[in-house]
PLY file of the C-alpha trace (Angstrom):
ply
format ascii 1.0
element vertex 375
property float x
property float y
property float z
element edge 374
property int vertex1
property int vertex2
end_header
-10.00 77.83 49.64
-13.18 78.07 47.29
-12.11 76.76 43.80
-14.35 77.93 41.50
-17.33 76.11 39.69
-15.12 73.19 37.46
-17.26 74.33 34.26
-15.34 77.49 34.74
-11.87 75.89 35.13
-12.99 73.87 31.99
-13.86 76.72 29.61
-10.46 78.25 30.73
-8.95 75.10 30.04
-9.90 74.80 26.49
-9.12 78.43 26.09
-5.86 79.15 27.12
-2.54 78.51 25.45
0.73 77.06 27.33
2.45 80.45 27.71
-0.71 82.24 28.92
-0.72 79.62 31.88
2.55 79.76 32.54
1.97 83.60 32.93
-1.23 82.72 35.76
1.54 80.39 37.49
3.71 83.64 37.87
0.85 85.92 38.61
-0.55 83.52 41.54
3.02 83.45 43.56
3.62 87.18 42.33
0.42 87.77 44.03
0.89 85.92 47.45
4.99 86.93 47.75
6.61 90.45 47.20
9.79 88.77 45.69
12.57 89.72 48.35
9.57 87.39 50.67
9.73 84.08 48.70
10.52 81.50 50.62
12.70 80.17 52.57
14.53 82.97 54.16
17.85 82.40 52.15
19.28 81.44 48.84
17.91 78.54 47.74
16.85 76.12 44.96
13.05 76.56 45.63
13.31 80.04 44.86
15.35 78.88 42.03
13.66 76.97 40.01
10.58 78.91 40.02
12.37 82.52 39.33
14.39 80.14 36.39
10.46 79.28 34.74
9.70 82.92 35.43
13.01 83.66 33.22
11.94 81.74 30.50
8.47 82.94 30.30
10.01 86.58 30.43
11.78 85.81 27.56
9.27 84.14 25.56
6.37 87.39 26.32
9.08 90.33 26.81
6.70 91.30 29.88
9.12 93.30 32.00
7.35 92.90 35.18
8.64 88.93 35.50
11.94 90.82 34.70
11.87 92.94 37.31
10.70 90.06 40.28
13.25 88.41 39.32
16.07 90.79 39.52
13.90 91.96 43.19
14.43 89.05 44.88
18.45 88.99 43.38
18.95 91.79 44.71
17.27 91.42 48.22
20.15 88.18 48.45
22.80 89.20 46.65
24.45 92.12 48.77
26.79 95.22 46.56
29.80 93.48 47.31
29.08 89.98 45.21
28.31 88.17 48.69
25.06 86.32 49.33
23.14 87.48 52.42
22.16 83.80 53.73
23.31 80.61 52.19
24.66 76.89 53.03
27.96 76.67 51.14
28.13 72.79 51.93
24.17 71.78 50.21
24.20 71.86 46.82
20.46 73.21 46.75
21.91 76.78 48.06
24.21 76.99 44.41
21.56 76.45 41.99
19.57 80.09 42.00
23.36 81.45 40.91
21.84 80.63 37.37
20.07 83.56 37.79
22.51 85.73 37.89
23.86 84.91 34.33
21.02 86.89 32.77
20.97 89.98 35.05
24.55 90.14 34.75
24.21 90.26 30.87
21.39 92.54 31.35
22.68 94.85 33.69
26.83 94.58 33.52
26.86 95.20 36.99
30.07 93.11 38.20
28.31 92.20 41.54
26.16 89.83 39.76
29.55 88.31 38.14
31.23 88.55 41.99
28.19 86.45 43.21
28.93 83.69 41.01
32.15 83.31 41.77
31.55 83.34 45.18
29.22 80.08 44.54
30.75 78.44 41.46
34.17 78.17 42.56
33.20 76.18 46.07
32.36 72.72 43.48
36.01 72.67 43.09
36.66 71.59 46.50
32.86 70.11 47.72
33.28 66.94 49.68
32.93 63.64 47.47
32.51 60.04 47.88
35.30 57.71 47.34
34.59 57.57 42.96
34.62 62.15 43.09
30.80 61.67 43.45
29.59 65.36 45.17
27.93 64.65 48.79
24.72 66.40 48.13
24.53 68.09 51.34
27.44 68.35 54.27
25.47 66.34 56.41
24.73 63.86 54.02
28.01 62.12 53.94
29.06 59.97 50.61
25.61 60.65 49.39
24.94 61.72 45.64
20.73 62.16 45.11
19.70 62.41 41.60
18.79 65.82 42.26
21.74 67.24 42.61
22.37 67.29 39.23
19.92 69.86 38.75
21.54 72.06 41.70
24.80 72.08 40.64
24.95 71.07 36.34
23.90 73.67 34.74
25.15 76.96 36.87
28.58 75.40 36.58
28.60 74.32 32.79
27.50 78.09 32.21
30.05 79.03 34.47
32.49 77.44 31.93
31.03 78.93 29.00
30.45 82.40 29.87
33.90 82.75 31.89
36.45 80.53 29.65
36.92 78.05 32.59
36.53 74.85 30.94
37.05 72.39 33.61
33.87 72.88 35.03
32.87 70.77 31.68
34.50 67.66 32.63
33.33 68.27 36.07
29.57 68.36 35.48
30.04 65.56 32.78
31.97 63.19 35.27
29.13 63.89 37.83
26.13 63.12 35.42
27.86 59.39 33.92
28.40 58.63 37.84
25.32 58.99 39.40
23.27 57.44 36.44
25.63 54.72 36.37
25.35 53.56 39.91
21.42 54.25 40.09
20.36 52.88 36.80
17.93 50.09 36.87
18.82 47.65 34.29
15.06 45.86 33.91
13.52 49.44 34.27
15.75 51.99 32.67
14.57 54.23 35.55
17.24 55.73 38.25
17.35 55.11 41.69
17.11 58.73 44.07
20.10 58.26 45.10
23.33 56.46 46.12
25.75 55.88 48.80
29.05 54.47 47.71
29.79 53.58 51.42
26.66 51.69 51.91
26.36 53.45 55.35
22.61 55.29 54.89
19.92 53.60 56.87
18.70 53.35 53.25
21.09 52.14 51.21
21.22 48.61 49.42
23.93 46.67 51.38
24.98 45.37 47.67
24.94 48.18 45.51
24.45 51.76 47.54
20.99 52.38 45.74
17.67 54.15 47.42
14.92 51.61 47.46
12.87 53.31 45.15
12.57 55.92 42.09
10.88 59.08 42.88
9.08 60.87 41.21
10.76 64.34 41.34
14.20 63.15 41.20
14.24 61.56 38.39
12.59 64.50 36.55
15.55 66.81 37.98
18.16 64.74 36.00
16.95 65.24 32.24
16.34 68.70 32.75
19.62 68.98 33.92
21.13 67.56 31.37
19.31 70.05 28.50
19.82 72.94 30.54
23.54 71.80 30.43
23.56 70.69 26.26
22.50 74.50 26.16
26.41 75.50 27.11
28.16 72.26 26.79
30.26 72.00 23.47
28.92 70.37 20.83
32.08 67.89 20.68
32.53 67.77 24.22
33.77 63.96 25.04
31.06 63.32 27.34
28.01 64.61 25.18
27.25 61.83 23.15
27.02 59.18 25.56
25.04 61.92 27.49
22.77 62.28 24.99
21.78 58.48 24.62
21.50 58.34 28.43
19.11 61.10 27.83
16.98 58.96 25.39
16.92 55.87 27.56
15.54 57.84 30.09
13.13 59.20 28.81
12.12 56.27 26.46
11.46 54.46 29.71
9.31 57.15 31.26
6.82 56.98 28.79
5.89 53.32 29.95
5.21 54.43 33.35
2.71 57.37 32.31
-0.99 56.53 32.91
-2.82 56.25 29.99
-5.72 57.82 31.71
-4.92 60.97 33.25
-1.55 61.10 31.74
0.47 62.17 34.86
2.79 59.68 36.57
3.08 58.88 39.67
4.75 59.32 43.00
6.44 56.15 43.11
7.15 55.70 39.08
6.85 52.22 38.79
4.30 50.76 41.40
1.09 53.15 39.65
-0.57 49.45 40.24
-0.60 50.24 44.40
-4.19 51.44 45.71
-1.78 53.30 47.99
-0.14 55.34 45.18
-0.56 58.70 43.74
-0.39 60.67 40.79
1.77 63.75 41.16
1.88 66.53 39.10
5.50 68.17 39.31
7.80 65.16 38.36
5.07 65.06 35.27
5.95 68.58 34.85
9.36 68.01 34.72
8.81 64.87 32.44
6.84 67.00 29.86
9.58 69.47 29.84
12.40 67.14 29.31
10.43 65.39 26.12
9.09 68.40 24.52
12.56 70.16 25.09
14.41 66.83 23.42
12.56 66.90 20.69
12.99 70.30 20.20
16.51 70.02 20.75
16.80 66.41 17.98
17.59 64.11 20.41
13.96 62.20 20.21
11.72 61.38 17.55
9.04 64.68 17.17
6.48 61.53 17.76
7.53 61.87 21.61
5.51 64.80 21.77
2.34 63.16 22.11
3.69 61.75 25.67
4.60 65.44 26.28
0.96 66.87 25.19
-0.50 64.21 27.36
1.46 65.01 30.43
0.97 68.82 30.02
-3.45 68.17 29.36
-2.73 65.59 32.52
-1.72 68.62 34.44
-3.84 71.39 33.61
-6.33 69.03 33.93
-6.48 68.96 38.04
-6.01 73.16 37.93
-8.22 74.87 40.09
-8.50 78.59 40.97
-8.92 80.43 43.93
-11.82 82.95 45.11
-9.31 85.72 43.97
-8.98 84.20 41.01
-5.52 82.56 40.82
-4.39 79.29 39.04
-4.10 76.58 41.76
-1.59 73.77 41.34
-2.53 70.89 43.18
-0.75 67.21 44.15
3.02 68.30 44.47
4.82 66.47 47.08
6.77 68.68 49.21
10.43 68.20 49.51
11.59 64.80 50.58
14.73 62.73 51.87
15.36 59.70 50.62
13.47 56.87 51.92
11.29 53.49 51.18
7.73 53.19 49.74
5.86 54.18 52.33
8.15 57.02 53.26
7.13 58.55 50.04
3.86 57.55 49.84
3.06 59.12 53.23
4.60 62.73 52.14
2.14 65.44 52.25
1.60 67.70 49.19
1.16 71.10 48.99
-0.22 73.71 46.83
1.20 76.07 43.96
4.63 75.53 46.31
7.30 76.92 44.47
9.23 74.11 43.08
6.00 72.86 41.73
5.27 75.88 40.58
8.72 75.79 39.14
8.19 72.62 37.56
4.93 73.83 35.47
6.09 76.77 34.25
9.08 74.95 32.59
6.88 72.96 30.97
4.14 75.44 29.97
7.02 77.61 28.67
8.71 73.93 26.88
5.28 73.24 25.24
4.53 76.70 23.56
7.89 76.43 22.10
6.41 73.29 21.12
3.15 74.62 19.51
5.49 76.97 17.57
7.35 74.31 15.57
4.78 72.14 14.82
0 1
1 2
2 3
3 4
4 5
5 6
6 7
7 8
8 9
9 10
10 11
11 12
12 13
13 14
14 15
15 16
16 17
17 18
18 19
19 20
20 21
21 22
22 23
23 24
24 25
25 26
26 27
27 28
28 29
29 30
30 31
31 32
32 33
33 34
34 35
35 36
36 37
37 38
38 39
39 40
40 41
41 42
42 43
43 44
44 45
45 46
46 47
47 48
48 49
49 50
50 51
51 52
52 53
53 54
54 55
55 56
56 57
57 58
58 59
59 60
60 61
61 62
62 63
63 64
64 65
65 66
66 67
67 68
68 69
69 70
70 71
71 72
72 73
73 74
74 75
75 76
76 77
77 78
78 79
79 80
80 81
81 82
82 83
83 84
84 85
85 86
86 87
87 88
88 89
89 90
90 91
91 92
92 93
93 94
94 95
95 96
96 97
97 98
98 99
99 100
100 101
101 102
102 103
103 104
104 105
105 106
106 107
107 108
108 109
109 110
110 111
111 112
112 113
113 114
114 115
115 116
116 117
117 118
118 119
119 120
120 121
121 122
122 123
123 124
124 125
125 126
126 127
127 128
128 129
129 130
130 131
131 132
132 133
133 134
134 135
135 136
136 137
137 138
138 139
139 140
140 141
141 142
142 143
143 144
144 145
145 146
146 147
147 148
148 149
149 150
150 151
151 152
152 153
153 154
154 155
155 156
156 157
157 158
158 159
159 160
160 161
161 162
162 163
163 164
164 165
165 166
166 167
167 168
168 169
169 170
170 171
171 172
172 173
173 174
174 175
175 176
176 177
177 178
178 179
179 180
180 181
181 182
182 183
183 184
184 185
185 186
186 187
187 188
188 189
189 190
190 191
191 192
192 193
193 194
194 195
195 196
196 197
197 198
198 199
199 200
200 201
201 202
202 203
203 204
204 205
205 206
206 207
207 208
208 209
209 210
210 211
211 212
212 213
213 214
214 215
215 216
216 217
217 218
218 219
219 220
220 221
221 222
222 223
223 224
224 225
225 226
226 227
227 228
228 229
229 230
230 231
231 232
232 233
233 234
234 235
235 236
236 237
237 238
238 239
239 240
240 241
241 242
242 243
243 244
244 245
245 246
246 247
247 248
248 249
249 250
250 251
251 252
252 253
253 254
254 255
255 256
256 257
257 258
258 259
259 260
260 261
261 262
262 263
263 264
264 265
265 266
266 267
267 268
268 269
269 270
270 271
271 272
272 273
273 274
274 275
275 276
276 277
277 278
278 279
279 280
280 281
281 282
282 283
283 284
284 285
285 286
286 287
287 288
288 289
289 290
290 291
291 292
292 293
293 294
294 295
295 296
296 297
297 298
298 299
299 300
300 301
301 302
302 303
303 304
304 305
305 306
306 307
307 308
308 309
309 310
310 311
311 312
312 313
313 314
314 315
315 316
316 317
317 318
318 319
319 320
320 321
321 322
322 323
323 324
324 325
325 326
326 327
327 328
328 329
329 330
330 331
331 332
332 333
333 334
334 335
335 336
336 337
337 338
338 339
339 340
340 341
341 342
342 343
343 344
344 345
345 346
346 347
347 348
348 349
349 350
350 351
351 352
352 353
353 354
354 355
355 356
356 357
357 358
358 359
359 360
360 361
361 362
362 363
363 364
364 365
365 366
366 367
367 368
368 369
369 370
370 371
371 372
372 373
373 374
């Protein structure tokens, strides 16, 4: 790849506005994938979370052509009868792209849309749990809830219970969200653990309390977003929300003392940034600059949060490059991982404008021109 000259990159920089590069995020994978070609072959979170950006830019520009990807690669899935072509019913990474299907299905009325979510929704009332209801995040996975998971299954189902009158999904996602941040919370940190294994049987859980070794990056950025994409369709005096909402604030109060006050990203492992070893990665600061800017928007932090936010998001565009056709290339996003120690994350390769990192920055270019507008 030939990235252009960086006073280029620089001018464009200074020039463009949040939603105008979330829009060059779009265009680049828009460019490289026909939408029913995103990968991988099969309904899945990847596809997700970057089709759910695409959504929200859509709806912030009106352009109909992020409309219309989106509903392409729907539709190449999501067969006339409500079933999905190729899914895991047992990971709960196959259930998250349902939340697509909320929008097309208002857009549209076309009950296969509906059909499709009920063919994924109603499976979380009988996925497999740990001994406390915790959801295994994958089949093969036993007893093991990741911090991610959240993400995959939160916010489709506390929709779900919103937009069909089916309330117990509520309690459901609530219950889910107080466990796992109660058995991966850090007390000297505040940060969460990726995951954690009631049974203590993963090669990498704590024999005392179930816990990863370490806090990821990306996982712990899943969780807050999860949460505000659920606050969007929880009830206001929902039991749960409250204490929610504070968990929310702790988080990401203690995020902000992990971000590095030069570049402004954070880093792969959050809380070791002082190992030569370590890197800076720029999709859990995605995610991180979402989840601020979208509190504050939201009332749950202080509007002076935003300053962490604007730092994260310069921290970002900041490493962008572009390619000799011209698109935005987003650099330094670890590919998927299991959970594992230091070095295991440390030693995962990254990848370029991949799709959840893609995902990740068009959230939070979307988050902080929202941002820009209430100021």
């Amino acid at each position: 790849m030939n990235a252009s000259e960086p006073n280029t990159t620089k001018t464009l920089q200074e020039e463009l506005t949040p939603i105008q590069w979330a829009e060059k995020a779009c265009e680049a994978l828009m460019s490289k994938f026909e939408p029913e070609n995103l990968p991988p072959d099969r309904f899945h979170y990847h596809q997700g979370v970057f089709l759910s950006g695409m959504e929200k830019c859509w709806r912030e520009t009106g352009d109909q052509k992020y409309y219309d990807y989106i509903k392409g690669w729907v539709d190449s899935q999501v067969l006339a009868d409500g079933s999905i072509k190729k899914f895991k019913p047992d990971e709960l990474d196959d259930i998250q792209p349902g939340v697509l299907l909320y929008n097309l299905y208002e857009q549209t009325g076309d009950e296969r849309y509906k059909k499709a979510l009920y063919t994924l929704v109603p499976l979380l009332k009988s996925w497999k749990t740990n001994p406390s209801g915790g959801f295994w995040h994958k089949e093969h996975y036993p007893n093991q809830m990741w911090l991610d998971g959240l993400y995959m299954g939160g916010p489709i189902a506390v929709q779900f219970g919103k937009t069909f009158g089916e309330s117990e999904y509520f309690d459901m996602m609530t219950y889910q969200a107080l466990l796992v941040e109660k058995h991966t919370k850090d007390p000297v940190t505040g940060l969460l653990y990726h995951g954690w294994d009631e049974t203590k049987e993963a090669k990498w859980a704590d024999p005392v309390t179930g816990c990863a070794p370490e806090f990821w990056g990306r996982a712990i950025g899943w969780y807050p977003v999860a949460l505000l994409e659920m606050f969007e369709y929880l009830p206001e005096d929902h039991k749960d929300k409250a204490e929610l909402v504070a968990i929310l604030q702790d988080l990401l109060a203690a995020l902000i003392k992990f971000q590095d006050p030069a570049a402004g990203l954070w880093y792969q492992v959050v809380d070791k940034g002082d190992r030569p070893d370590n890197w800076l990665e720029s999709s859990c600061t995605a995610l991180y600059a979402h989840a601020i800017a979208k509190a504050v928007r939201f009332g749950y932090l202080d509007a002076s949060y935003l300053q962490y936010a604007w730092k994260g998001y310069q921290g970002v565009i900041d490493t962008l490059k572009f390619d000799e056709n011209g698109n935005v290339v987003i650099g330094n996003i670890c590919i998927g991982t299991g959970i594992g120690d230091y070095a295991h994350y440390i030693a995962r390769p990254t990848s370029e404008n991949d799709l959840h990192g893609a995902g990740a920055f068009i959230l939070m270019c979307v988050e902080m021109s929202l941002a820009q507008k209430t100021v």
